[in-house]
LOVEXZA-857202 format. One record per residue (C-alpha): x, y, z; residue number from 1. Coordinates in steps of 0.05 Angstrom, whole numbers. Example, Ala and Ser with C-alpha at 12.3 -4.5 7.8 and 13.67 -1.06 7.14 Angstrom:
2
+--------+--------+--------+-----+
|      X |      Y |      Z | seq |
+--------+--------+--------+-----+
|    246 |    -90 |    156 |   1 |
|    273 |    -21 |    143 |   2 |
+--------+--------+--------+-----+
END
This chain:
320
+--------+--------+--------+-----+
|      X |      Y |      Z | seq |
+--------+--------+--------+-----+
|   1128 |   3424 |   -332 |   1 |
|   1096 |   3364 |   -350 |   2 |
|   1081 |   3307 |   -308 |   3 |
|   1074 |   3229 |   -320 |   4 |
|   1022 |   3203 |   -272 |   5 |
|   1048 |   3133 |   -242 |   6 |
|   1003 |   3080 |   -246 |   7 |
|    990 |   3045 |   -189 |   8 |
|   1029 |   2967 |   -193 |   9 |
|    991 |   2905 |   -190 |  10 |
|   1009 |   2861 |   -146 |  11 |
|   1009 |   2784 |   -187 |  12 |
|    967 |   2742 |   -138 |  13 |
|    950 |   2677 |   -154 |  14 |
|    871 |   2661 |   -142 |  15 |
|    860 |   2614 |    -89 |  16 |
|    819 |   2543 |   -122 |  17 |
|    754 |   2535 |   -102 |  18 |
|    731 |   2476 |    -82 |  19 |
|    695 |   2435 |   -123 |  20 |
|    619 |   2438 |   -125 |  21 |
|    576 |   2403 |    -72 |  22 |
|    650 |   2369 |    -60 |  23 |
|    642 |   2386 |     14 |  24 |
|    564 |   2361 |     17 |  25 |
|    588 |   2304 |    -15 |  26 |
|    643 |   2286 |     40 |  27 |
|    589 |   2302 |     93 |  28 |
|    538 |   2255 |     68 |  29 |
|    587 |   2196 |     65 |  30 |
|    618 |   2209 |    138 |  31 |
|    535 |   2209 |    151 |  32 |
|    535 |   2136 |    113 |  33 |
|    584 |   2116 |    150 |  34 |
|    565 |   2142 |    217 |  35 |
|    491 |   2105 |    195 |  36 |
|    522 |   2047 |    177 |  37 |
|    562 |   2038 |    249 |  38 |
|    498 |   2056 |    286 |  39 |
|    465 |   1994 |    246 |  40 |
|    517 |   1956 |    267 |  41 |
|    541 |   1964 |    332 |  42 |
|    483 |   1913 |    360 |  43 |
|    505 |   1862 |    319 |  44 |
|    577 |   1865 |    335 |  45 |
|    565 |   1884 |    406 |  46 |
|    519 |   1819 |    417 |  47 |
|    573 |   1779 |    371 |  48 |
|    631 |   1800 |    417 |  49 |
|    589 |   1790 |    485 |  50 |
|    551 |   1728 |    465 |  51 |
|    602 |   1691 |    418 |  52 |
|    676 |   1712 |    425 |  53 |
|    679 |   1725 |    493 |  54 |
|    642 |   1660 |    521 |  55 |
|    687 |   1615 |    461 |  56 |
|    755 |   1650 |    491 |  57 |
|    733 |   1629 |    554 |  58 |
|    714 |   1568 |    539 |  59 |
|    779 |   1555 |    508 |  60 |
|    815 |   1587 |    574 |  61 |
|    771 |   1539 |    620 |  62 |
|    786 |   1482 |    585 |  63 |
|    865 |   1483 |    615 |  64 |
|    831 |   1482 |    683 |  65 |
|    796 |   1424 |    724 |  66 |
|    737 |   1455 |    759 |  67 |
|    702 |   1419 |    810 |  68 |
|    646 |   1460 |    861 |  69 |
|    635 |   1534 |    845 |  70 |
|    697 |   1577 |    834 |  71 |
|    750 |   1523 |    853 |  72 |
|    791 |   1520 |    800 |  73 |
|    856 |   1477 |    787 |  74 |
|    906 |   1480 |    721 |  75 |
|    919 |   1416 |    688 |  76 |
|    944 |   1440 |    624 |  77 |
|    929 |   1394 |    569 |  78 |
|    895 |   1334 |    626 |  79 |
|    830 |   1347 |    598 |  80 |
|    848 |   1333 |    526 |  81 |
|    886 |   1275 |    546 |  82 |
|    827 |   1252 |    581 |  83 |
|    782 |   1267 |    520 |  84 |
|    826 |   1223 |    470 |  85 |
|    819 |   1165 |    517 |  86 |
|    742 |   1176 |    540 |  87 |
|    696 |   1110 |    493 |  88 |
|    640 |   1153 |    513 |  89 |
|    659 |   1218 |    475 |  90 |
|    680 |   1182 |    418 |  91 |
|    615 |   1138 |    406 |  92 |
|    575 |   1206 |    407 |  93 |
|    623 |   1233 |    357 |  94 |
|    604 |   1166 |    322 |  95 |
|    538 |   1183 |    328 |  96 |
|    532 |   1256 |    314 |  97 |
|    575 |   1245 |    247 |  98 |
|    529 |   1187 |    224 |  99 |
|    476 |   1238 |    244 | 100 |
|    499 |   1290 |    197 | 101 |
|    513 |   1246 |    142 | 102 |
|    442 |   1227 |    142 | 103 |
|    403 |   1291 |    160 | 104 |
|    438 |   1339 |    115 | 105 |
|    430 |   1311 |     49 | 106 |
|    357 |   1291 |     64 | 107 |
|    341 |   1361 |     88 | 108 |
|    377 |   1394 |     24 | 109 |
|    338 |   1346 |    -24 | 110 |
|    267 |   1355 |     10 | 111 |
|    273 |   1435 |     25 | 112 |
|    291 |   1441 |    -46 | 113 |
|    236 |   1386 |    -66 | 114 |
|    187 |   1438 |    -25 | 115 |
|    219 |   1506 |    -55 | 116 |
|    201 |   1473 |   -127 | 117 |
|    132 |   1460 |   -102 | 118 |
|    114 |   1522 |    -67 | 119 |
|    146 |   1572 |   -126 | 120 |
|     83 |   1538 |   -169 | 121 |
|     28 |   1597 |   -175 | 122 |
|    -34 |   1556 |   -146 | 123 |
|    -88 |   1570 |   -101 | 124 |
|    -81 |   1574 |    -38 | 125 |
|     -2 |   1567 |    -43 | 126 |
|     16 |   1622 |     13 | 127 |
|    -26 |   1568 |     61 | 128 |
|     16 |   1513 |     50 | 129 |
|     71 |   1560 |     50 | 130 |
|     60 |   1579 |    113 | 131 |
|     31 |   1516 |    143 | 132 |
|    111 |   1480 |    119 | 133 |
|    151 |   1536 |    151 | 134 |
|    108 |   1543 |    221 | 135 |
|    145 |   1481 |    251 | 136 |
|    200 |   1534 |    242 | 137 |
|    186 |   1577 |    290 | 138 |
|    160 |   1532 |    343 | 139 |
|    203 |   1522 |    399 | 140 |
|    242 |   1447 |    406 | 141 |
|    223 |   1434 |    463 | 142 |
|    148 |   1440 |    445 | 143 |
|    171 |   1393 |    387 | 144 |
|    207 |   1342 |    421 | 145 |
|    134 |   1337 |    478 | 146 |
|     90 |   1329 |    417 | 147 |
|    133 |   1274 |    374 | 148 |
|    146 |   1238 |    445 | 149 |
|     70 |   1232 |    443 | 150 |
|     55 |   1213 |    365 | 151 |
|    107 |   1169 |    373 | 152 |
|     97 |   1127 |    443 | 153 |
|     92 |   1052 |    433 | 154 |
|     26 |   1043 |    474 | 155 |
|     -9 |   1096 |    461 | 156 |
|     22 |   1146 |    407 | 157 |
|    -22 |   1166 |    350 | 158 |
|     27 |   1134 |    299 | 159 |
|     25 |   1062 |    324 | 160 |
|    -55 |   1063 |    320 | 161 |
|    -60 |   1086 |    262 | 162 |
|     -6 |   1031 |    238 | 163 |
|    -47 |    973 |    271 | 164 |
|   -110 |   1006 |    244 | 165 |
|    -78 |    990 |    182 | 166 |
|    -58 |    915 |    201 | 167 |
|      7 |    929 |    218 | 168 |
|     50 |    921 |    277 | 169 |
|     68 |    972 |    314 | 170 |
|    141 |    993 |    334 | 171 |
|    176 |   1015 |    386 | 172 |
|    204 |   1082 |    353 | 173 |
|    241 |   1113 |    417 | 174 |
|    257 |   1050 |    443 | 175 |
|    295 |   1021 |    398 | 176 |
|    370 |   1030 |    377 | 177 |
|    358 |   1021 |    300 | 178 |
|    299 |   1068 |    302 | 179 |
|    315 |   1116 |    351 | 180 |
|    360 |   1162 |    311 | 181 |
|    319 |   1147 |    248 | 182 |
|    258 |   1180 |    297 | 183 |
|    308 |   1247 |    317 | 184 |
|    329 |   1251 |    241 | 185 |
|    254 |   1251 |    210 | 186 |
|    228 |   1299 |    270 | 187 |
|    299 |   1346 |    260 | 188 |
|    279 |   1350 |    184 | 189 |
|    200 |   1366 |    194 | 190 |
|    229 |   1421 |    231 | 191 |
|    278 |   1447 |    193 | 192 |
|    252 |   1438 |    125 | 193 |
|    216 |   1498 |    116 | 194 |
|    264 |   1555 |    130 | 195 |
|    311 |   1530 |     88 | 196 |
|    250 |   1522 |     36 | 197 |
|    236 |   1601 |     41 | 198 |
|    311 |   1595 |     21 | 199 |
|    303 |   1566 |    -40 | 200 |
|    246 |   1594 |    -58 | 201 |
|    278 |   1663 |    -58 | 202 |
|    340 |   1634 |   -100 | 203 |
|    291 |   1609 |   -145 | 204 |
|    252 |   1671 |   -156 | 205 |
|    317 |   1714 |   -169 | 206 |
|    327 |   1668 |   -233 | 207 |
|    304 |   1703 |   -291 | 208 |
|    235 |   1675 |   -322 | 209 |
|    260 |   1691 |   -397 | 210 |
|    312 |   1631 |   -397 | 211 |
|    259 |   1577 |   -377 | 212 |
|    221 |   1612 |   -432 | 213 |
|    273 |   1608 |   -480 | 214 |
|    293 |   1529 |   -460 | 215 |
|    224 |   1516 |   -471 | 216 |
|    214 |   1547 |   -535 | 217 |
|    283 |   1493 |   -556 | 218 |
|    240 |   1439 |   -533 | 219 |
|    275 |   1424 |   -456 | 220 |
|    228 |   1395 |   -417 | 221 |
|    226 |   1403 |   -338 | 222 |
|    283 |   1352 |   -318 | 223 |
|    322 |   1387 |   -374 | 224 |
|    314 |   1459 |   -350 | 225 |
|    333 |   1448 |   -273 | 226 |
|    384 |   1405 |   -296 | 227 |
|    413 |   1467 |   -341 | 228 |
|    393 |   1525 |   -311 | 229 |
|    356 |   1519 |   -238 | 230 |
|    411 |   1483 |   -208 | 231 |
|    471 |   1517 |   -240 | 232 |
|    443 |   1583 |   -213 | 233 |
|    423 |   1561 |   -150 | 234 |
|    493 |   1555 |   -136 | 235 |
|    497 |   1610 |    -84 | 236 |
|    433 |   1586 |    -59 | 237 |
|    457 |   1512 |    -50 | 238 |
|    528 |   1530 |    -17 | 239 |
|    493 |   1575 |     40 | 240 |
|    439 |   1517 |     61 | 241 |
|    497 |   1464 |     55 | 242 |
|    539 |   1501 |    101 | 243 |
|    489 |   1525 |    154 | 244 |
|    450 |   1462 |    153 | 245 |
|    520 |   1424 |    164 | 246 |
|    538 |   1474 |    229 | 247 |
|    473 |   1469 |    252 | 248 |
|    479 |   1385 |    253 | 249 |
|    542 |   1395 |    293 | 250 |
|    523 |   1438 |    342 | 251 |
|    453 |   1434 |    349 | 252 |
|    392 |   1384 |    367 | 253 |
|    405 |   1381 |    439 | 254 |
|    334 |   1411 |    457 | 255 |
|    307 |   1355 |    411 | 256 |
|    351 |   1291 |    440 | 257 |
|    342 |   1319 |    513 | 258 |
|    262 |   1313 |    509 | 259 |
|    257 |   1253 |    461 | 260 |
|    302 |   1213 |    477 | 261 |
|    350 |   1235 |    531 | 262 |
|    403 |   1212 |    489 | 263 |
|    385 |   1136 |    489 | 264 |
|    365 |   1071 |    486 | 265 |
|    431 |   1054 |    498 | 266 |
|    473 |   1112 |    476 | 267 |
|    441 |   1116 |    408 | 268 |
|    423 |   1177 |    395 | 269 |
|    479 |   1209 |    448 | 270 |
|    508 |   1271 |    407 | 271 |
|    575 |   1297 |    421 | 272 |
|    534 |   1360 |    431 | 273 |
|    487 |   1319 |    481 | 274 |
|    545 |   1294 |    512 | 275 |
|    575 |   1359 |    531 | 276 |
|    529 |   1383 |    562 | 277 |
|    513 |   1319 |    606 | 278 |
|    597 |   1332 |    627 | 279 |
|    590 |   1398 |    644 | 280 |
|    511 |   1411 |    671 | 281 |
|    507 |   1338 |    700 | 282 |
|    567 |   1327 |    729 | 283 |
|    595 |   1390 |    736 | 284 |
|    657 |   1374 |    701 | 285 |
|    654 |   1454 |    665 | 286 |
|    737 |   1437 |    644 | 287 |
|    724 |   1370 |    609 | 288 |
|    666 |   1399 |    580 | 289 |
|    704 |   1462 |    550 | 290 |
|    756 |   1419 |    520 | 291 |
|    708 |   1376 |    480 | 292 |
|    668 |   1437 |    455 | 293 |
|    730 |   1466 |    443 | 294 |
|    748 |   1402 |    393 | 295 |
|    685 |   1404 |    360 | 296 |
|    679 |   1475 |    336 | 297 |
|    752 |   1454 |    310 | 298 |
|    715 |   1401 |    269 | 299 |
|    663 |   1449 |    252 | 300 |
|    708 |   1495 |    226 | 301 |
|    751 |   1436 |    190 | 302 |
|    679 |   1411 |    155 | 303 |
|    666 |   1488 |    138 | 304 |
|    732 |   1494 |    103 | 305 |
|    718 |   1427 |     69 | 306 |
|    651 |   1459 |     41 | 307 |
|    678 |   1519 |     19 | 308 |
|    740 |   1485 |    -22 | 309 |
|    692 |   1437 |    -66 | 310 |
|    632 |   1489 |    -77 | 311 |
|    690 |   1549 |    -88 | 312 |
|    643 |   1580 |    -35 | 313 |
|    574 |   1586 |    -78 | 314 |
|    608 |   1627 |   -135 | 315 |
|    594 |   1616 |   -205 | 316 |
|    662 |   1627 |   -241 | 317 |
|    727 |   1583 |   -214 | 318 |
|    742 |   1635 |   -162 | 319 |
|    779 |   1686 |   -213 | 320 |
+--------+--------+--------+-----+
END
């Protein structure tokens, strides 16, 4: 009797897919990128929410509230804008501060891109002067505002003798209305000028040398080159020391005015930032002062916007 011998049946199993090579090392490093990247981070954000959103929200929330003493605290709504629109004070520093920026902007963009031209030059002794423009950077403006009080005191500052060593009169730089703000404009710009001079000069040193070669070899001449190719591609450049030299006119100089000039003669050189703080550190009038900060960050933003809609924000196409 013969006998078939059964072969065993194979079960049809489909093989599971592997995953992809190094796919799971690859996932791992970028949840490690990212986790990095937080870390990196977190100080910024943390000091942004702590330092800057939390103090503007509360300035905002104070500025509904008349506050008089320490902790007494009384809600008046919309009183202390009221009060702003009708306060002659507020609205002559406002006066000033915008004739202030109208005037110190332009003249700091023209000479920190005068100096960025000057210092990208390869001559000796370069990274001296380079560093001899950009150290009034870094001192503080208080320190500033002592030492051009001095240079600039009628009797004895060091400007006036030189100026009647020359023959000439001297002036009364601090002292007078027409020259005061002149005096907090030149001093703002010597301090100011070189960092946004390190700014250009590293816009001007991503440009590459082969087209000023090329415009040269076609006969351009120096005008002719930054005419056609610096200042088209210093368009990024330009936009970011328009905008942050514009916020910084706003909202800043009060360390300068408060030593030079303590905001006069008469009012002259009173900045709405100036101003502000006289409400709210001299007479204790922390509401009032809210409000108006409050309204001038809303103009800072308003100018911002206005910067970024006619430079299409520093970009090179039309925004596409």
């Amino acid at each position: 009797m013969s006998s078939v011998a059964a072969r065993p049946s194979r079960a049809t199993t489909v093989p599971a897919r592997e995953p992809a090579p190094g796919g799971s090392r690859r996932l791992g490093r970028e949840h490690r990128e990212w986790l990095a990247a937080a870390l990196f981070l977190a100080p910024d954000v943390l000091g942004l929410l702590v330092f800057v959103a939390v103090p503007m929200v509360l300035s905002v929330a104070l500025s509904f509230f008349q506050v008089s003493g320490f902790g007494s605290y009384r809600w008046i709504g919309l009183g202390n804008y009221e009060r702003m629109l009708n306060d002659p004070l507020f609205w002559d520093s406002m006066k000033v501060t915008g004739l202030y920026v109208v005037i110190l902007v332009p003249v700091l963009f023209c000479v920190s891109l005068g100096l960025g031209l000057l210092v990208k030059q390869r001559l000796p002794g370069m990274g001296v002067w380079r560093t001899a423009l950009f150290l009034p950077y870094v001192i503080s403006l208080v320190v500033v505002g002592v030492l051009w009080k001095f240079l600039l005191d009628e009797q004895t500052g060091a400007v006036n003798r030189a100026m009647r060593a020359a023959g000439l009169d001297g002036e009364s730089w601090l002292g007078s209305p027409s020259l005061a703000l002149g005096c907090v404009i030149a001093v703002m710009v010597w301090v100011m000028m070189g960092y946004y001079m390190i700014i250009f000069l590293a816009g001007l040193q991503e440009i590459p040398k082969e087209y000023y070669e090329a415009a040269k070899l076609d006969g351009a001449g120096p005008w002719t080159s930054f005419r056609t190719i610096t200042w088209p591609l210093l368009r990024p450049t330009s936009f970011f020391v328009l905008l942050m030299s514009t916020v910084a006119a706003i909202t800043g100089g009060l360390d300068l005015v408060f030593v030079l000039t303590n905001g006069g003669p008469a009012n002259g050189t009173s900045l709405a930032i100036f101003y502000i703080y006289q409400q709210a550190f001299g007479f204790g009038e922390y509401g009032y002062a809210s409000a108006m900060g409050s309204f001038l960050v809303l103009i800072m933003v308003a100018v911002s916007a206005v910067i970024f809609k006619f430079t299409k924000g520093g970009r090179f196409d039309d925004g596409e």
